[in-house]
C-alpha positions as CSV (number, residue, x, y, z in Angstrom):
1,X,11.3,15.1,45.9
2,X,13.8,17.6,47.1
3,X,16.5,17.4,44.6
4,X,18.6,19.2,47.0
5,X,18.9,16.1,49.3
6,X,21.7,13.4,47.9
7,X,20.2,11.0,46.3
8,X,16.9,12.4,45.7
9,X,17.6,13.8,41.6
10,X,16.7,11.1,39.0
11,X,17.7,10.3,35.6
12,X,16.5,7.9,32.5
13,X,18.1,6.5,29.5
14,X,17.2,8.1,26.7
15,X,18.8,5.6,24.1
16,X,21.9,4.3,23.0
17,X,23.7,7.0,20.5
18,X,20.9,9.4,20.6
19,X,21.1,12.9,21.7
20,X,17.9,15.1,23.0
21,X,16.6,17.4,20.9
22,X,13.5,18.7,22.6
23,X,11.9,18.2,25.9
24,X,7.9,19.0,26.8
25,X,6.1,17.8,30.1
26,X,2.8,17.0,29.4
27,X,0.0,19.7,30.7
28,X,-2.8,17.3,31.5
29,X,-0.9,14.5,33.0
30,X,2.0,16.9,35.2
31,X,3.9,13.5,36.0
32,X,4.6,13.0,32.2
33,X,6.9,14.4,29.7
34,X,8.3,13.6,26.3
35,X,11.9,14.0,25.2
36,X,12.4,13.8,21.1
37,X,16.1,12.6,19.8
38,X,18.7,12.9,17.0
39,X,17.5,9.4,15.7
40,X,14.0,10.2,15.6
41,X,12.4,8.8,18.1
42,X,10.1,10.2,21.0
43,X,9.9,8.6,24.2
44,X,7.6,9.7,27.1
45,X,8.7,8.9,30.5
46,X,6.8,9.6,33.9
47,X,9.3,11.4,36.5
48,X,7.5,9.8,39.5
49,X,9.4,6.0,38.5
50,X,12.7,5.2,37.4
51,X,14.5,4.6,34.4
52,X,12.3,2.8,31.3
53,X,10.5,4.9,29.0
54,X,6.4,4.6,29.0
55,X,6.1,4.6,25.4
56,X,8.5,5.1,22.3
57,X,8.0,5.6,18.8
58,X,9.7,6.2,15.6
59,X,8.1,9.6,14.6
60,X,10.8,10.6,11.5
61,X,13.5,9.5,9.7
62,X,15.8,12.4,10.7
63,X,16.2,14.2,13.7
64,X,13.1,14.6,15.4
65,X,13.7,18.8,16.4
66,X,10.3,20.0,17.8
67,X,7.8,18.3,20.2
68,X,5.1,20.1,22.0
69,X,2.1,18.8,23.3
70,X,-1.6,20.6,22.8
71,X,-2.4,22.7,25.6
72,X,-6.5,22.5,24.8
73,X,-6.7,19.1,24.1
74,X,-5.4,16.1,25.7
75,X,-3.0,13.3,23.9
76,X,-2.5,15.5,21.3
77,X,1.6,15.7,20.4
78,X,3.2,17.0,17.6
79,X,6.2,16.9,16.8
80,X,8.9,18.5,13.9
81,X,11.7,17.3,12.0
């Protein structure tokens, strides 16, 4: 999409109350990226739909800081609080 054009950017919710602490697109699947939040969660959302997250989970108590996904491996995320 040509984000130029009106209408074309996109958004999600990333959750009620939560700020974004770290984002990270996913280097085996380019469509996918993960954001991490104040509250500790991690959602992953796919930039070619709209709005709802993929998948969401509770990863720590506090602010979840650091999220990067493994470059030589495949479905492997960390994350840092």
């Amino acid at each position: 999409a040509d984000v130029r054009s009106p209408g074309a950017a996109r958004s999600w919710q990333l959750g009620v109350g939560s700020d974004p602490e770290a984002v990270a697109w996913d280097p085996h699947r380019p469509h996918l990226f993960v954001v991490s939040s104040e509250d500790g969660t991690v959602r992953c959302f796919d930039a070619r739909s709209d709005g709802e997250a993929v998948w969401d989970m509770r990863a720590h108590r506090k602010a979840a800081s650091a999220v990067d996904f493994n470059p030589a491996a495949a479905g492997v995320l960390a994350t840092g609080s």
